[in-house]
Structures are given as structure tokens and as C-alpha cells.
KOLLO-692082 format. One record per residue: residue in one letter; z, x, y of N, C-alpha, C in turn. Coordinates in steps of 0.1 Angstrom, whole numbers, plus 5000, padded with zeros to 4 digits. Last residue first. Layout:
% residues N
AZXYZXYZXY...
% end
This chain:
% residues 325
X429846375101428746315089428946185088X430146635130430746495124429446405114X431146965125429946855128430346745119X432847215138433347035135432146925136X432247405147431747415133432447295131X431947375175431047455172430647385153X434947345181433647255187432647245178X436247555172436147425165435047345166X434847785192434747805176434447675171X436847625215435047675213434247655200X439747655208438647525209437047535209X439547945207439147885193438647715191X438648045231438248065221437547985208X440647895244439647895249438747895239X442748055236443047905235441547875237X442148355245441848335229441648135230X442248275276441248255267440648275250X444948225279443848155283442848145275X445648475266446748355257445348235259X444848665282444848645270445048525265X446048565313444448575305444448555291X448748605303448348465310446948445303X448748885305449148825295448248705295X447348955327447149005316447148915304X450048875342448948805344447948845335X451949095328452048905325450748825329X450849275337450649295326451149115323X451349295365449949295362449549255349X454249305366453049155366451949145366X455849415337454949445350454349315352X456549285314457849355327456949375341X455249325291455949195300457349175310X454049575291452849425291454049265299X456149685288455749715298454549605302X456449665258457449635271457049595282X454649865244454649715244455249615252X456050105247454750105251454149955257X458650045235458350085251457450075255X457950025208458649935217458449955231X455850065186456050195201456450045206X455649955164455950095165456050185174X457249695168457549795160457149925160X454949645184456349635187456849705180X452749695170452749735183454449765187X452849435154452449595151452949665161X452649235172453949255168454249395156X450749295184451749205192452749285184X448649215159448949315167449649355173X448948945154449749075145449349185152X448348835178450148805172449948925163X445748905177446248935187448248935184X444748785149444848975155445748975165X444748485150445948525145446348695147X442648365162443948345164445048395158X440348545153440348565161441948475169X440948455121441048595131441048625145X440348195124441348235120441748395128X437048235139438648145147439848185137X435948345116436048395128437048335138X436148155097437248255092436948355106X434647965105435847925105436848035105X432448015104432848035117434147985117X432048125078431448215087432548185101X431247825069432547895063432748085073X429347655074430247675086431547765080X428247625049427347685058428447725073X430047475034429847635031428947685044X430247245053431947355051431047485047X428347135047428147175059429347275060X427947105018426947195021427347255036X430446885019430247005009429447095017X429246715034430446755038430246915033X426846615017426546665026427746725035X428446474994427946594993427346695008X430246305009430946385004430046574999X427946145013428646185027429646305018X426746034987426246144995427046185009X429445914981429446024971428146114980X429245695001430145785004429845924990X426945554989427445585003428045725006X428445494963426845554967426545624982X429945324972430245424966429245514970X428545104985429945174992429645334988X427245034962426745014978427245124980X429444914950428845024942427645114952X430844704961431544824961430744954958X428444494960428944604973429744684974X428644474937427844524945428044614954X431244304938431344454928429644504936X431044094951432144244957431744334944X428943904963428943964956429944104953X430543654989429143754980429843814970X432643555016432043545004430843635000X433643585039432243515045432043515029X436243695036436043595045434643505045X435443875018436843785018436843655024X433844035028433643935017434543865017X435444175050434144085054433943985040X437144345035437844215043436044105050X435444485022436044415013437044275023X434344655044433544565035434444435029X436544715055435944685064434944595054X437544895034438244785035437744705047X435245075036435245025021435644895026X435345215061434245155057434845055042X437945345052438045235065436645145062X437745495031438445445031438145305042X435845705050435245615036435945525036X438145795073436545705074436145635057X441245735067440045775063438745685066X443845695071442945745087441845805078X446645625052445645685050444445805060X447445415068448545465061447545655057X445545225076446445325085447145395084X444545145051443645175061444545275076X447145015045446945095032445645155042X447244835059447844905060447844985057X444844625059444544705070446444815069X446044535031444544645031444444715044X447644405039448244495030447044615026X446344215052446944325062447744415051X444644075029444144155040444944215054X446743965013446144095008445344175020X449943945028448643905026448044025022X453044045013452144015024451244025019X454743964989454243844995453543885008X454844174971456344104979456144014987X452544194959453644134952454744114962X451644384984451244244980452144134971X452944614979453144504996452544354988X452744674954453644634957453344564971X449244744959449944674950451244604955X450144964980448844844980449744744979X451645154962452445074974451144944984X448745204946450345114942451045054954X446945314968447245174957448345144954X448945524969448545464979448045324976X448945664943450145624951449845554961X446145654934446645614927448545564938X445245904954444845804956445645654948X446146144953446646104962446445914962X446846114918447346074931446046184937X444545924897445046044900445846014910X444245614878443845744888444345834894X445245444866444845494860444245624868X447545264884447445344871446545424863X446645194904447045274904447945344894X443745044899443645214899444545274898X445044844880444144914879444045074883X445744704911447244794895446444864889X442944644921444244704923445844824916X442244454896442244594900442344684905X444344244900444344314890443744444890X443344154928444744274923444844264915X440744084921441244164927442444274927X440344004881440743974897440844124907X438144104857439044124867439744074878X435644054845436243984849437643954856X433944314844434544234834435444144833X433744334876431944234865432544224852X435344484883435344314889434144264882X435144644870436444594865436044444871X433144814882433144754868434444674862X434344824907433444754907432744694891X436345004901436744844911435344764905X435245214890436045184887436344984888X433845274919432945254906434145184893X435545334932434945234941434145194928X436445604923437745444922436845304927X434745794928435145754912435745584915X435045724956433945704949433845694930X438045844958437845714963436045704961X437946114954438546054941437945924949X437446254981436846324968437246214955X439446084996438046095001436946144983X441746224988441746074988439646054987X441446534997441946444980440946324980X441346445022440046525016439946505001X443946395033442346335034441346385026X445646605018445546485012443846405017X443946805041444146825023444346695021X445146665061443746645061443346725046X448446665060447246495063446046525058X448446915060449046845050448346745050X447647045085446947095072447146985063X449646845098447746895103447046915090X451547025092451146855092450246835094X451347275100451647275084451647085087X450947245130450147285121450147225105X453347165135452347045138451547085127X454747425125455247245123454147135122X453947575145453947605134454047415123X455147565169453547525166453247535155X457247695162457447525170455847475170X456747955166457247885157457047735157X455947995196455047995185455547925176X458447985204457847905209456647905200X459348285193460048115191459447985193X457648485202457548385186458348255180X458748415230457248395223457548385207X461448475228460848375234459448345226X460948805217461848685206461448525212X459748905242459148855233459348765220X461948835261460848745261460348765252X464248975247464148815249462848795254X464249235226463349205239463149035242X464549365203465049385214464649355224X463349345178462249375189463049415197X464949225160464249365153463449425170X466849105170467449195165466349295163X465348855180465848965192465949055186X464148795159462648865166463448935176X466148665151465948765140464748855148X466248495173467348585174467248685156X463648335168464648395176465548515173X464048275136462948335142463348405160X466348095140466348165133465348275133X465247875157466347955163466648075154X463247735144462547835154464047905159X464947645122463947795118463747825133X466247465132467047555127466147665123X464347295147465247335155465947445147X462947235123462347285133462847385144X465047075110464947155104464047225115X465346835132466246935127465647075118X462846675125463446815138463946875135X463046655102462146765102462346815114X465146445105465046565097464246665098X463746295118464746355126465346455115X461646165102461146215111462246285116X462246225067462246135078462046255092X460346375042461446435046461146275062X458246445022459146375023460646405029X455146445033455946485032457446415032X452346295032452946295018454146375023X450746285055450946415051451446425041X451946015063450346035061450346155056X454646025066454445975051452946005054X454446215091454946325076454246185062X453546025111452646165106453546225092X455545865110454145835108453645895102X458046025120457745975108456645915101X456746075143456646185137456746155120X457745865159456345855155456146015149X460345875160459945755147458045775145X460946095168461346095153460546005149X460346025196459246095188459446095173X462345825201461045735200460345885193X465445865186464645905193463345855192X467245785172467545725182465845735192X468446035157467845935150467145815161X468946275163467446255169467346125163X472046325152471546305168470246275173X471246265123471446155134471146175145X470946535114469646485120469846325128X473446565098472846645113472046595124X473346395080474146335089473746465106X470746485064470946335074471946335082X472046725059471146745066471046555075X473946615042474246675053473046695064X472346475018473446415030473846475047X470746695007470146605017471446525026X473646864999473046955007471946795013X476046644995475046734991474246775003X479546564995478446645005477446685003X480646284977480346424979479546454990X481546044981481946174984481846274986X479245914971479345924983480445994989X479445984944477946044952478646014972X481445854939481645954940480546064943X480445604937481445624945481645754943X478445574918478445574927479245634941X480145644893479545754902478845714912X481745404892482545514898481545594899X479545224891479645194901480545364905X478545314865477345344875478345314885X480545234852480345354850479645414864X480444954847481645004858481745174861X477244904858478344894850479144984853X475644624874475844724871477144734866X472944364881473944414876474044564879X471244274896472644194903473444254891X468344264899469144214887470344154887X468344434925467544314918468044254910X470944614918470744514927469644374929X469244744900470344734901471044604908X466944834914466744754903467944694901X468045014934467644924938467344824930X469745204916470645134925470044974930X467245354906467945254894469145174906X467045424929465745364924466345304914X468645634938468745534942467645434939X469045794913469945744912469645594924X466045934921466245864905467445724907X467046074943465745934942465645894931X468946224924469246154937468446074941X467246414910468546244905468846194914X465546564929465446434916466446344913X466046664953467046624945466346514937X464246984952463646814950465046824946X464547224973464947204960464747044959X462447264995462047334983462547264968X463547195018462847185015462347155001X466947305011466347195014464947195014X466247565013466447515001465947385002X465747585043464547655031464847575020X467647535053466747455055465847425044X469547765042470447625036468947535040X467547955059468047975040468147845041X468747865083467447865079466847875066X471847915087470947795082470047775077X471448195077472048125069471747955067X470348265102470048305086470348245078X472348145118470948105119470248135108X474348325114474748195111473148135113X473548605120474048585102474148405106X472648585146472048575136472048575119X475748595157474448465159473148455143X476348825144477048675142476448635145X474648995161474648995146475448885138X475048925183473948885181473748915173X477549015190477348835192475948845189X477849295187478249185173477949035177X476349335212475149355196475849275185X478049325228476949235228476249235215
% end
């Protein structure tokens, strides 16, 4: 039994590494090679050089190919496409049946590396299933860092717009404007603005996209202004400067309420994370001792409690230090 679970686990290690890379290693020439393919095709040229490495990218196996041809089996799936949602809001670049796949090859890897060191399928069960929360989280984090980017730079950009539109500017000329001259998060998000509009959709659903692409209150206030002028006419550099003004004290008062709630934040981290490192202290140093929490049913209903009310806990906590500005 122990060599089918030291071969299980050399091949899960293995993927989970082959995931890792993938993550980590950017194939630059490879979104290089298909960006010069697309211009390529605009143009309607290419030379006999580009075509045999074409042809020979498609022989080969790189490590993104394979992972797409894995991730077909979820391609089909309604959660992949709304997962794909959540990764372009998160800036992650990876399509939605990819990231299952990859999900699927770390929590199996966490598994059967949690059987080898613990000996104990239900507890390798629990960190597996943990794992799998791990995902949302690191998407969670990723959307609301970029929100917070976007949020901290879109008052420079609303002052920007608004002196551009009194030197006589067009709209989408200020537009291209920011998204060259401003930093990302915010600069990439304009651009693909930019582009929807040059390929001919309207500027006001190329704004309510760039408004969903995003899920930012400032952001939503702004293009909520700028589609009312649109329609009923005024003054737009005003009112961008209005905006701004707006939002640069919502940003300060954000500021003051994170430090003052910085106390109850790092009490819900702790308070969700002692109980797993304990769990798993424990396990390692007195396996038998720790066993017995999930073999007895006193000790599962025990369990049950716990789990109940740390969850309990930290919705509490959130409640608590999530004051809305």
C-alpha cells in the first residue's frame, strides 16, 4: 500500500511543480508571437520565415499548450466561463478551465503529500478541501488590491481628463491620454476603453464595460456622470474635477478607517489561521493524540463546533471592521 502512495504522490508532485511553473514562467514570446500573428493578419502579410515557425510552434508541446489541451475537459462548463470573469477582474492571466485544472492538480497534491506526512485520510481530506478555498481567496485578494490600485490613481486621472478637456481635447483623445500616460492598473483598463471604441462600439457601453470590467464605486460614480452629460449636455471638465474632489476625500477617510480597524483585522487572521496551525503542529508531534479528535464522535461533534463557530467568528470580526464610506 505505501509504494501506491509514494507513486501517487511522486506523480502529483510532479504535477503540482509542472502547475507551479506554469504559473510563474511568463511565456513572453508566445503572447509576443501571437500579437505580431494578429497584426499579421490585419495587414494580410507574412514571411515565409514567420509562417515555418509558425508551423512549428504548433508542433511543439509547450508547457501553456498542454495545460489548454488538459483544461478542455471544463471548457464546456458554465462555472469556467464565470470564473473567467473573476480572473480578467483579478488581472490573472490564466482562462477560467485552466485555473480549474490547476486547482484540481495542487488540492490532489496537498492530499496525498498530507496522507504521506499525517497518515490519516480524513485529515489529508481536510487540508484538501481547505486547499480549494485557497483559490477563491488568492482571487478575492487579487480583485480588491487591483480595486484599491485603480481607486488610489483614478483622482490623479479625473484631474488629468479634466485639464485635457479645457485644452481642448476630445473625449477619446483623453481617453489614449490616460492610457498612456498613467500607471497600470488604471492605464490598461483605459486602453482596452480605448480600443472597444476604435473597433466601433459606442462610447457609452464601452464605458458601462470598462464600469464592469473593474466593480468600482468611484469608478461607477464617474461613468454615471460622464454618461448623464452625454446625454443631457454641461460642462465635463467640471464635473470631472467635482468627481475628483469627491473621491480624493472618500480615499482619505478609507485611509483613517483601515488604520483604526487594523486591530480587528489581524484578530480574524489569527483567529482563522491558530486553529489549522495547531491541527497540524499537533499532528506531527503526537499523531495518536490528534487521531482520536476524528475517530471518536464526541470528538467529530467537537469538531463540527469548532469549524461552526471559528466560521462564526470571523463573519463577526468582518461585519465589525467592514464600515462602508
Amino acid at each position: 500500500m505505501i509504494y501506491y502512495i509514494i507513486l501517487l504522490s511522486f506523480i502529483t508532485g510532479s504535477a503540482l511543480g509542472y502547475a507551479i511553473y506554469l504559473i510563474f514562467a511568463a511565456d513572453k514570446k508566445s503572447i509576443e508571437s501571437r500579437i505580431n500573428r494578429y497584426v499579421k493578419e490585419e495587414s494580410g502579410e507574412e514571411t515565409q520565415e514567420e509562417q515555418q515557425e509558425n508551423k512549428g510552434d504548433k508542433k511543439r508541446l509547450s508547457p501553456k499548450r498542454l495545460l489548454t489541451m488538459v483544461s478542455q475537459v471544463f471548457a464546456s462548463r458554465k462555472i469556467s466561463a464565470t470564473l473567467q470573469k473573476e480572473l480578467i477582474k483579478a488581472d490573472i492571466p490564466l482562462r477560467g478551465e485552466e485555473f480549474i485544472t490547476l486547482i484540481i492538480l495542487i488540492s490532489s497534491g496537498i492530499f496525498f503529500l498530507s496522507l504521506i506526512i499525517f497518515q490519516n485520510i480524513a485529515i489529508s481530506l481536510i487540508f484538501a478541501l481547505t486547499s480549494l478555498l485557497v483559490p477563491k481567496i488568492f482571487i478575492n485578494f487579487s480583485k480588491a488590491k487591483r480595486i484599491d490600485k485603480f481607486n488610489n490613481q483614478i483622482s490623479d486621472t479625473l484631474v488629468i481628463m479634466a485639464n485635457s478637456l479645457r485644452a481642448g481635447f476630445s473625449f477619446i483623445q483623453v481617453m489614449d491620454l490616460v492610457s498612456k500616460e498613467m500607471p497600470p492598473p488604471i492605464s490598461q483598463e483605459f486602453a482596452k476603453t480605448f480600443r472597444e471604441i476604435n473597433l466601433g462600439t459606442p462610447t457609452e457601453d464601452a464605458l458601462l464595460n470598462l464600469n464592469s470590467r473593474v466593480e468600482s464605486q468611484d469608478l461607477e460614480m464617474t461613468v454615471t456622470a460622464v454618461l448623464i452629460q452625454r446625454q443631457i449636455g454641461g460642462n465635463l471638465a467640471e464635473v470631472l474635477d467635482n468627481i475628483s474632489n469627491t473621491i480624493r476625500e472618500r480615499v482619505r477617510i478609507k485611509g483613517e478607517i483601515k488604520t483604526l480597524t487594523a486591530q480587528g483585522r489581524i484578530s480574524g487572521l489569527i483567529i482563522g489561521l491558530l486553529p489549522l496551525a495547531l491541527l497540524g503542529f499537533l499532528s506531527v508531534i503526537n499523531p495518536e493524540y490528534i487521531n482520536l479528535l476524528f475517530v471518536n464522535p464526541v470528538g467529530l461533534i467537537m469538531l463540527g463546533c469548532a469549524i461552526f463557530s471559528e466560521i462564526l467568528g470571523i463573519m463577526l470580526i468582518r461585519k465589525i471592521i467592514n464600515i462602508k464610506v
